[in-house]
C-alpha positions, 0 to 999 in steps of 0.5 A: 500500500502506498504511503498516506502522504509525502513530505518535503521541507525546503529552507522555510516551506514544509509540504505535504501532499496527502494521498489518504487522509486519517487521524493516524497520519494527521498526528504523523504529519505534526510530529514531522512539522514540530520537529523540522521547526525545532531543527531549523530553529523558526517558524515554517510556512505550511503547504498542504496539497489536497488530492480530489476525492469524493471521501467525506471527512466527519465531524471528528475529523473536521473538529481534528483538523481545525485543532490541528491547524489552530496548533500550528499557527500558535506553536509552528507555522508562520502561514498556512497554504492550501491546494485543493485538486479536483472540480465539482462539488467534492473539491468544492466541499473541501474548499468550503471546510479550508474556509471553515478552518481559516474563520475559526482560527485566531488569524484567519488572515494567515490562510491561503487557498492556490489553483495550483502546486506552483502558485502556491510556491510562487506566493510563499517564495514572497513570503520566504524570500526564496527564488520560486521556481527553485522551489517548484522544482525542489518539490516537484523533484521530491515528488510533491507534486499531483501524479501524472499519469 
């Protein structure tokens, strides 16, 4: 079975793209963001890539993630990006609960929602003050960008 997620950490910017969601990896995904902060000594830029699919997330999991996104804007990111894939009424949905997630938070301005891998890369490449095509293809070379296939 493949992974339920791929990271990268490149200077500042922590990615995951998620390929199954669950508790389990939530809670393994903070623990790589908590300890790549304490390594680098700074807050990160956090950048999740949201794959389409029509799996519904419950009030559980929802009540999870918005604690997991509230944890890590007090304790380890500076900003919190977003890539949701797919069109229609699933992607939509997951777009509507990002949203959810950024009005509940203290900052709801440090919430950011992108079309794409590279538009999200070239918006933190501002934030960060890094070259964003070397982050693109930082990421993309990791294999943290969408399969093709």
């Amino acid at each position: 079975m493949s992974p339920a997620f791929v990271t990268g950490v490149f200077g500042r910017v922590f990615v995951v793209r998620w390929v199954r969601f669950s508790l389990t990896a939530l809670a393994a995904v903070r623990e790589e963001i908590a300890s790549s902060r304490r390594v680098l000594g700074r807050r990160l830029v956090y950048l999740s890539l949201i794959p389409s699919t029509r799996r519904a997330f419950s009030d559980g999991e929802r009540d999870a993630l918005g604690a997991y996104v509230r944890d890590l804007l007090v304790h380890d990111c500076a900003s919190i990006h977003h890539v949701i894939a797919g069109a229609g009424f699933a992607a939509s949905a997951r777009r509507s609960i990002v949203t959810n997630l950024a009005l509940s938070a203290a900052r709801p301005g440090l919430f950011f929602t992108h079309a794409t891998l590279e538009e999200a890369l070239l918006a933190i490449a501002l934030e960060v003050g890094e070259p964003g095509d070397e982050l693109v293809e930082a990421a993309k070379g990791r294999g943290l960008g969408w399969p093709t296939r």
